[in-house]
N, C-alpha and C positions, 0 to 999 in steps of 0.2 A: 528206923521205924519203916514198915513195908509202906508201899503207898497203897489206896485204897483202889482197885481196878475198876476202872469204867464199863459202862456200859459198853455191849458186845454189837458190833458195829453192823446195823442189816444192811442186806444189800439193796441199792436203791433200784426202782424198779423203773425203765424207762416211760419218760411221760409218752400219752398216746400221741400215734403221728397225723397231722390234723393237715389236708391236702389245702394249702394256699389259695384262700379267693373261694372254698367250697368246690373248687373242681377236682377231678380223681385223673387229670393228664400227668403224666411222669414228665421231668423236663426231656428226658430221651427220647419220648415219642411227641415233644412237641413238635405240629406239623409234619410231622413224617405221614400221617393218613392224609392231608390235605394232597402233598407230593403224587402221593398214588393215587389218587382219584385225578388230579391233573394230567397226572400221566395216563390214566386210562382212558380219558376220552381226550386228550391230544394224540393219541395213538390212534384211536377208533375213526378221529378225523381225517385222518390220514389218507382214509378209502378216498377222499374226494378230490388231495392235492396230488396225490403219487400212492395207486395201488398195489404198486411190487412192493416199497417200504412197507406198507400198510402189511402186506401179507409176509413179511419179514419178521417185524416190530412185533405183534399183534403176538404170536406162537412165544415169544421171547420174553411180553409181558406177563404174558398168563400161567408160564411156568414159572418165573420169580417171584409171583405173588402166589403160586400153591405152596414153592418150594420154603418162605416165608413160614406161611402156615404150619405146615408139617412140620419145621423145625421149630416154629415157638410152643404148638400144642401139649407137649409132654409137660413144657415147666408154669405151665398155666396153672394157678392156685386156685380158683374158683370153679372148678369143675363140679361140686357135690353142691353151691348154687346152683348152678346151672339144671344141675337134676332135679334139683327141687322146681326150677322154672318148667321146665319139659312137659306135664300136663296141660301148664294152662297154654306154651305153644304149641301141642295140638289140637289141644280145643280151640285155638284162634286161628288154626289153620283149616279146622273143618269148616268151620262158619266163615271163611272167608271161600274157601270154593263151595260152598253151596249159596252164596253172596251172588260168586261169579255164573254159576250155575242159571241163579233167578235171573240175573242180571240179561244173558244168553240168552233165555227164552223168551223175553219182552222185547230183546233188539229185533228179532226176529218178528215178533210177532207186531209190532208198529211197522214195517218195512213191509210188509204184507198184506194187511188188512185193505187199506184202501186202494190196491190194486195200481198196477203198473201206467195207467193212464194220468190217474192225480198225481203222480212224481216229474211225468212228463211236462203236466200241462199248470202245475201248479209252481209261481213265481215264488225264488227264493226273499225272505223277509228285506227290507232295508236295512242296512247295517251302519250306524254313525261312524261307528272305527273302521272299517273299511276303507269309509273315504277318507279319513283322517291317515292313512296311510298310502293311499293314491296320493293325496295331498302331500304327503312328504316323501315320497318319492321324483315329484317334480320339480321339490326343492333342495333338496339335502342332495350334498356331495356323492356323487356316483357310490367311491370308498365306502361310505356310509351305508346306502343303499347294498353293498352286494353284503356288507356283513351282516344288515338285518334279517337279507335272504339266506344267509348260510345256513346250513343244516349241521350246526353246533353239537348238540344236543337232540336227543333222541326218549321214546320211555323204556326203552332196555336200558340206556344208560343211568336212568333215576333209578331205576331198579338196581342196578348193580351196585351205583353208590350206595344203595342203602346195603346190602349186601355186605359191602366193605365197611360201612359200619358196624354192622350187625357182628363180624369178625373181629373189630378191633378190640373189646377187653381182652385178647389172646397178649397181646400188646402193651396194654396199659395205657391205650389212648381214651378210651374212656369209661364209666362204670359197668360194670358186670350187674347181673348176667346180659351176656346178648343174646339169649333166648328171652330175657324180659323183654327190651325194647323190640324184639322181633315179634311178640304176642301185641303188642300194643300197636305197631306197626301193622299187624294184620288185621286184628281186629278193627281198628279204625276203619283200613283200608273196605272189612266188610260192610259196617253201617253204614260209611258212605256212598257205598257200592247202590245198597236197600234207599237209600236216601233218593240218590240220584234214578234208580228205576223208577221208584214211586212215581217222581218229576214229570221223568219223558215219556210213561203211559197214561198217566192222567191228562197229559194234553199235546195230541200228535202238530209237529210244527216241519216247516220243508226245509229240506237240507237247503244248503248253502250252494250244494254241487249238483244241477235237476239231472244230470245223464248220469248219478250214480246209480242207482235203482235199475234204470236197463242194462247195463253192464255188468252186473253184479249177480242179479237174480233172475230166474228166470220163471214169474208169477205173473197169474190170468188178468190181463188187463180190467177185467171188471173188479169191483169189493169185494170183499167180504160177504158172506149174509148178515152176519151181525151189523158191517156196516149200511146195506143194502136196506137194511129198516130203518137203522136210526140214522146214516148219514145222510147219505146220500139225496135221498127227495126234498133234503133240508138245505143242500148246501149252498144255495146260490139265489132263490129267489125269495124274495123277501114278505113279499103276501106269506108264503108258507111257513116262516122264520114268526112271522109274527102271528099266526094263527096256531103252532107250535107252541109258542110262551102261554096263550090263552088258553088251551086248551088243556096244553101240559100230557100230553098223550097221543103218540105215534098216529097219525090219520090218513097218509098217504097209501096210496094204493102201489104195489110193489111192481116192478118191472121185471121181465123172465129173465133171467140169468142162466148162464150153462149150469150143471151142477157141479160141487165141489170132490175132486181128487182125494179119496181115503185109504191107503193103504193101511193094510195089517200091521202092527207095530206089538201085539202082545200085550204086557203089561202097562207099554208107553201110548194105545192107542188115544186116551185121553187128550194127550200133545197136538192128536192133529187137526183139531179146530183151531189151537191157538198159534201153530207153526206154519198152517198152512202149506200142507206140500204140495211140488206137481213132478210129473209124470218122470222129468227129465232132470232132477235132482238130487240122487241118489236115492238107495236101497233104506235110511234107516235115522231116525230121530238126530244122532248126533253128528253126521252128516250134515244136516242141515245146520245145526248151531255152530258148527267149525266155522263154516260159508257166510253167518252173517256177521262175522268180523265186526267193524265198531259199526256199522248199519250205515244207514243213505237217507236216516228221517233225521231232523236235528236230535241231538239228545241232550237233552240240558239235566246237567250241566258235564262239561268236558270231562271226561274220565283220566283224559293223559295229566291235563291240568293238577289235576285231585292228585296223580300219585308225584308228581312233580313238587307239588305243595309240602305233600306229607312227608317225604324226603329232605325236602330245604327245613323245615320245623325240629326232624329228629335229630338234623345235622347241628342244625342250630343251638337245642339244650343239650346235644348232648356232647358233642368237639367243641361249634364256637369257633372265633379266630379268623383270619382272612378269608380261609374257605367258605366257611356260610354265608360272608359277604359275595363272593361269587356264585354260590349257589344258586342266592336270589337274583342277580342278574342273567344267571342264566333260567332262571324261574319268566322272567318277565320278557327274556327272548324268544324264550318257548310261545307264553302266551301269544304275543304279535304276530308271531309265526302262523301259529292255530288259527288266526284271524286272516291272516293275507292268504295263505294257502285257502282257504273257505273249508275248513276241515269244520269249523266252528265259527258262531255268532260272536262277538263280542260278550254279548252278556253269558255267557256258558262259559268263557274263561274267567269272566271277575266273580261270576258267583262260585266256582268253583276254588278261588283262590281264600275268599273269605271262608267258605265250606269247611275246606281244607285246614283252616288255623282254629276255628271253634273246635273242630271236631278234636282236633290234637290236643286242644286245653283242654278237651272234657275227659280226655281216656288218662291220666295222669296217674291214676290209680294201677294199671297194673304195672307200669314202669315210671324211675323218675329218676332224672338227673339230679335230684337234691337229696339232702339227708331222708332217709326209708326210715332207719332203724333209731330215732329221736325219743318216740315214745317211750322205748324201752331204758332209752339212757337217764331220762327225767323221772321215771320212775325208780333208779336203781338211785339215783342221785336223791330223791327223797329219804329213801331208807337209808342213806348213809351223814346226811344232811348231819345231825347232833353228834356224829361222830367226828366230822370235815368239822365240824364247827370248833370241836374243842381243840382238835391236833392243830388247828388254824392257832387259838386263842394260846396253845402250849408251845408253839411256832418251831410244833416238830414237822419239818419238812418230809422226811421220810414217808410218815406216816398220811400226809396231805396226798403224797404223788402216788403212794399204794393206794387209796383210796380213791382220785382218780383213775387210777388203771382198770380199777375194778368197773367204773361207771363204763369207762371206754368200752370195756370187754363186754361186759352187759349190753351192747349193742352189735355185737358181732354174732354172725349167724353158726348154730353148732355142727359141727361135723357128724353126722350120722350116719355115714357109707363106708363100706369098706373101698380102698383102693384099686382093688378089682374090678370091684362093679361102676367107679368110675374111671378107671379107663378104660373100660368095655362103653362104658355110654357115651364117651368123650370119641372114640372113633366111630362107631354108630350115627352118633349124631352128625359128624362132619361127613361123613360118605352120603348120609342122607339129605342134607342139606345141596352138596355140589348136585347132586342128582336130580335133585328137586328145581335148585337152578338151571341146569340143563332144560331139565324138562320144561320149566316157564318159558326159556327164551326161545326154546324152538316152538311153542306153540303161538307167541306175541311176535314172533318176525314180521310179520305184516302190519301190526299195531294194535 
């Protein structure tokens, strides 16, 4: 008697692969980014122990990490993410230099207004961390003292780290795209930018360093006009300080002043009330905003601090691991640094550092290190729910793990490009990014 033939045997379909712990690091790329970001600023350190190595080392590291590049790019899977991400960083690239934009013509124009005299003659604020670090400098082992003065750490170097993050899904150090966390990266970078102008033109405060201002710039010892009505008759004596409050309306009688320096500027003439030019400054608007570099007035809060911040945070959700624990130590070296050098008040590095981590918790929306694609899976998972339920209850396995698969898939993003157009956009993008880099750091050499 024939036996009766079984069912015809499907093929099982692999369960989805679910990254351990929630993070997207392959064990191959464990720590390997931390390595190279170590290496690049123990290399870059180098300028200050022995600068033949340094300018040895230095040409040696930067072609192993392009030549890196170039070789993992091709077998990179995510590139038609990445296309999908590419709108929104460049939208978070334009609003981050017209940020830096805004940001440039208020340095300038606090660093001006009240004339080269009040820089001179106005005392820098008291500083508690200051002395708290005179203070431990007469205590603390010399050792101690020269590494808190070392020049570790730099903001080209934050810059670059994140750089190197931003490259690592090529890798599989961490999640894709790195055009997302490069939009979220920037955009941050611009609110806070807006955040911190807001700050330091709504209330002009004296640098730290009073011979910056003369060395720097070269503007009319008197005000402003604008300051010339509202500040100046007010700043010092106090019958007029309090006859001001009562009255609530400018009453002072104005004192002659030379007139103010206007050159033709075209569409930009608007600019030169608030940039204040003179004679022996150059020919032209951006001239001046090159020149006023991080300024000579306080600016609260610290800008290096902010991108230093926003760097240790991305590093932080998005690698993790011994290096973000470094990170932030060298986050908080920086800071003291910013303070003993008097680049900065005390309070301009801690508000900056707090600044720094709200801001990062609030942008979470256009990138994130956690499950993105959840909604989609719970939802694919309801519609399959009475289906899971009974192959569950018929304890057909097959049918459980298809059924899973599908949920998995239901959250994976669909390919809609051809492979032309992304490998056209995949080299595009990386020539434009290196170039882009170039071009930031030769413009921020000076800080």
């Amino acid at each position: 008697m024939p036996k009766p033939k079984g069912k015809a045997k499907r093929t099982v379909p692999p369960l989805p692969r679910r990254w351990a712990g929630g993070r997207w690091r392959s064990v191959a790329a464990g720590g390997g980014l931390g390595l190279a970001a170590a290496a690049y600023v123990g290399v870059d350190y180098l300028r200050h122990l022995s600068p033949a190595w340094h300018e040895r080392l230095r040409p040696a590291l930067w072609a192993a990490l392009a030549l890196a590049l170039a070789a993992r790019a091709p077998f990179y899977r995510r590139w038609d993410a990445e296309l999908r991400a590419a709108p929104r960083f460049l939208a978070a690239l334009v609003f981050m230099l017209a940020a830096l934009l805004c940001e440039a013509i208020s340095v300038r124009f606090i660093n001006t207004v009240l004339g080269l005299h009040w820089h001179r003659s106005t005392a820098p604020l008291p500083d508690t961390g200051q002395w708290i670090l005179l203070a431990l400098n007469e205590n603390l082992p010399q050792p101690v003292v020269d590494i808190l003065r070392a020049r570790i750490i730099a903001l080209h170097h934050y810059l670059m780290l994140f750089i190197m993050l931003g490259f690592s899904p090529l890798f599989g150090c961490i999640k894709g795209p790195g055009l997302g966390i490069g939009s979220r990266y920037m955009f941050t970078m611009a609110v806070g930018r807006l955040l911190r102008t807001i700050t330091f033109v709504a209330t002009i405060l004296p640098s730290p360093r009073p011979w910056c201002a003369e060395s720097r710039y070269q503007i009319p010892d008197y005000p402003h006009p604008w300051a010339q009505k509202y500040y100046a008759p007010y700043a010092s004596d106090p019958y007029m300080i309090w006859r001001l409050m009562k009255e609530d309306m400018p009453y002072a009688t104005l004192r002659d002043y030379p007139d103010e320096y206007k050159p033709e500027w075209g569409l930009m003439s608007f600019l030169v009330d608030i940039l204040r030019p003179s004679t022996g400054e150059g020919p032209s608007w951006y001239h001046l905003l090159k020149k006023s570099s991080g300024g000579c007035s306080d600016l609260l809060y610290s800008g290096h601090m902010f991108v230093a911040v926003l760097t240790a945070m991305a590093w932080t959700e998005a690698y993790g691991g011994w290096s973000s624990v470094v990170i932030w130590f060298l986050v908080v070296h920086s800071a003291q640094r910013e303070i003993r050098e008097r680049h900065h008040y005390s309070a301009d590095c801690i508000i900056a550092i707090y600044v720094g981590m709200v801001l990062w918790r609030m942008t979470g929306f256009l990138w994130s290190a956690k499950e993105t694609n959840r909604s989609r899976r719970i939802a694919k998972l309801d519609e399959v729910h009475n289906r899971l339920f009974h192959a569950a209850k018929d304890s057909d396995i097959i049918e459980v793990r298809s059924l899973l698969n599908e949920v998995e898939l239901a959250g994976q993003e669909k390919k809609a490009f051809s492979q032309r157009i992304i490998f056209s956009f995949a080299a595009a993008i990386i020539v434009f990014i290196l170039l882009f880099v170039l071009l930031a750091f030769t413009l921020t050499n000076d800080g």
